[in-house]
BAFI-379333 format. One record per residue (C-alpha): x, y, z. Coordinates in steps of 0.25 Angstrom, whole numbers, plus 5000, padded with zeros to 4 digits. Example, Ala and Ser with C-alpha at 12.3 -4.5 7.8 and 13.67 -1.06 7.14 Angstrom:
// BAFI-379333
504949825031/505549965029/
END
This chain:
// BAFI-379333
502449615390/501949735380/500449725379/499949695366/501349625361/501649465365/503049465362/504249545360/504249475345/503249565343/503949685347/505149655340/504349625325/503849755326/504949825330/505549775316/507049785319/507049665327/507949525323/507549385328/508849315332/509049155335/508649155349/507549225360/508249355358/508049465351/509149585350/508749705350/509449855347/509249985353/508350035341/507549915343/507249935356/506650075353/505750035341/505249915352/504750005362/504350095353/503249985346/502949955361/502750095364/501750115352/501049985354/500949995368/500150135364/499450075352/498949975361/498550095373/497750165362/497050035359/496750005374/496250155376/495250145363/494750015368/494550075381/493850205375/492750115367/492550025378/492250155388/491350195375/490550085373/490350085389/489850235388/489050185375/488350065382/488250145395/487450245385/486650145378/486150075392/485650225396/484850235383/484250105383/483850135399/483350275392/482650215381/481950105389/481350215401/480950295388/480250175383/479550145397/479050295397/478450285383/477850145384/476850215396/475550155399/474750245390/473850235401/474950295410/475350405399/474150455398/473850475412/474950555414/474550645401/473150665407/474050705420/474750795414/473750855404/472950875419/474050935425/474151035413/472851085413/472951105428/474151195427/473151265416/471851265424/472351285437/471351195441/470651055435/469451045444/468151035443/467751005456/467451125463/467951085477/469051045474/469751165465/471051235470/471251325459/472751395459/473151525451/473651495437/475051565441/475251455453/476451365451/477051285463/478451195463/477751095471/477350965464/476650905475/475551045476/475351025462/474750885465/473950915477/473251045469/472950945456/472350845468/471550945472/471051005459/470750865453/469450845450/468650745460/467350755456/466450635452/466950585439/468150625440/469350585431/470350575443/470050465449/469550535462/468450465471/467450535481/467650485496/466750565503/465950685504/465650695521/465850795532/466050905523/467150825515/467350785502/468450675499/468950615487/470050515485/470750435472/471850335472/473150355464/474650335467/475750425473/476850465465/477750365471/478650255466/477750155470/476750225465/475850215479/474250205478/473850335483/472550405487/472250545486/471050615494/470450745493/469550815503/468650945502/468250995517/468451095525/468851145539/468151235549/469251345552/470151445543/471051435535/472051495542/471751395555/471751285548/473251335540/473851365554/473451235559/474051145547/475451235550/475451215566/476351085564/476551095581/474951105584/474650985573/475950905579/474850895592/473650865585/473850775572/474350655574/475350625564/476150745567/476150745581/477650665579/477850745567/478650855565/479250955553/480550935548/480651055540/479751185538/479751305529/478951455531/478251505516/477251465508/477351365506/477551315520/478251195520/478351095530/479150945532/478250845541/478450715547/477350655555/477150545561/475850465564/475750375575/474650255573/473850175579/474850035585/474349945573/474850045563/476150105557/476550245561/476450325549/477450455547/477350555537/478450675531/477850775523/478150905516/476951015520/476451135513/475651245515/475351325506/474551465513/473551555503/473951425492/474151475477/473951635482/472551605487/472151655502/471551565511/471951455503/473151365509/473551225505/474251105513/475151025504/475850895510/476550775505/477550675510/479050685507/480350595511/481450645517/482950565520/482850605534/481250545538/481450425528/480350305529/480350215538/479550075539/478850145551/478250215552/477650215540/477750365531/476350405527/476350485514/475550565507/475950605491/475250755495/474250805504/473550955502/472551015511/472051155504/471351235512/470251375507/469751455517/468351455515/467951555526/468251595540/467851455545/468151345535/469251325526/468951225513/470051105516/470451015503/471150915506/472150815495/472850695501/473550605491/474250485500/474950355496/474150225501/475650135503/474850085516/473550015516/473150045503/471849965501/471449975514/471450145513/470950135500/469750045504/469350125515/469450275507/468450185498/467550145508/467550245519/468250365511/469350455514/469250465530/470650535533/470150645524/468950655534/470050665544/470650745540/469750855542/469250795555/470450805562/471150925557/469851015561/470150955575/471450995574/471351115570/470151155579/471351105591/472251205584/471251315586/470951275601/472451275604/472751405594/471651465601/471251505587/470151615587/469251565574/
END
């Protein structure tokens, strides 16, 4: 009947000017009446305010336990980051501490080959040049504290390669190859070649289904690529969708130009099952004009291994680094084509 109150006995005791007759009634007068509703009234909004108080420190304790969940979730990713491997802590402080003292030195090699020194007032924004320009300044040489293994010196090539990870989730076992050569043309040949998308869409195979999805004048050029590389009937197409660029006269130094590459993902070229995309973390070719006829060529690969791991692992050991050979075998063909159709006067 009135929330709070079992029977009207009660409303009538308190109303204290109410008389109990022989029977199941009760008589009531007009003033009576008045002071009933006016206890109703006032218990009725004594008992609201207790409702609404209730309600208030039950939201409260809510918030407060809502609060307490998000500091223990806080406090136990704050605990996993201090209870690091000392291992793992101190090879990010030697990282880092190398880092530091390249952005001091400009340059942490020894290795005379293998310098590409920048001017101390050179700064870039992207991440991914940083990376390649430490790959290629990392000192290789025998003894060397960077886990880098000699390949090959042949055919006027020197390879190295190490093993590491990508910087993926799954942290994917990676190998990293760096080749010193060099090509028998100009710079400037060579540079027009690498930009001639349509002449390297007819000659190199995993572009010729390729195309560019986006593209940008400056300097950096920049460039979106999709290729696609047909393989032989036993094996998996592979595709590939990169960002590309090229940097010309690189860190304000003539003749000097520099490739940089690496895969990307984009919503509207998402993976497939097939065919499978090939990745590579980054790719740079730098290239120094040496003189009218030959332009030095180094060369950085890092690439993931999610496919046949052992088996390219194996074979870099036994027979070393073969697409790097290839690499320069087949691009001097290419670009000796390119000349021949160019009609390119050297």
């Amino acid at each position: 009947m009135f929330k709070g109150l079992s029977s009207l006995d009660e409303i009538f005791k308190n109303s204290g000017s109410i008389s109990l007759l022989d029977g199941d009634k009760y008589k009531i007068n007009n003033i009576d009446l008045i002071n009933i509703k006016t206890n109703i009234n006032e218990y009725n909004k004594e008992n609201q305010n207790k409702i609404n108080e209730e309600n208030k420190n039950e939201n409260q304790n809510k918030i407060n336990e809502e609060n307490k969940n998000e500091n223990l979730v806080n406090d136990k990713i704050s605990t996993i980051e201090e209870t690091k491997p000392n291992e793992l802590k101190k090879e990010e402080e030697e990282i880092k501490e190398k880092t530091d003292n390249n952005l001091k030195k400009n340059t942490i090699i020894t290795y005379p080959n293998s310098t590409i020194s920048l001017p101390k007032d050179y700064s870039t924004n992207i991440e991914k040049e940083k990376e390649l320009i430490e790959l290629y300044n990392e000192d290789h040489s025998p003894g060397n504290k960077n886990n880098w293994e000699f390949a090959k010196k042949e055919k006027g090539l020197e390879i190295y390669y190490k093993l590491t990870v990508c910087h993926d989730k799954e942290k994917t076992r990676s190998i990293i190859l760096k080749t010193f050569g060099s090509l028998p043309f100009p710079l400037h040949i060579i540079w027009n070649y690498l930009l001639d998308f349509k002449f390297r869409k007819e000659y190199e195979p995993v572009y010729k289904e390729g195309k560019i999805i986006e593209e940008n004048d400056g300097n950096p050029i920049i460039k979106i690529v999709y290729g696609y590389i047909k393989m032989p009937f036993f094996m998996t197409d592979r595709e590939i969708l990169s960002k590309q660029y090229y940097f010309k006269n690189y860190a304000g130094k003539e003749n000097t130009n520099l490739l940089l590459e690496h895969s990307i993902e984009r919503d509207d070229f998402p993976i497939k099952e097939k065919p499978l995309r090939a990745e590579w973390e980054i790719r740079g070719i730098y290239l120094q004009q040496k003189n009218d006829k030959e332009t030095i060529v180094k060369l950085v690969g890092l690439f993931n291994m999610k496919f046949n791991q052992d088996f390219v692992v194996n074979k870099l050991k036994t027979k070393g680094p073969e697409g790097q050979e290839k690499f320069f075998t087949e691009i001097t063909k290419y670009i000796k084509e390119y000349i021949k159709k160019k009609k390119i006067k050297i």
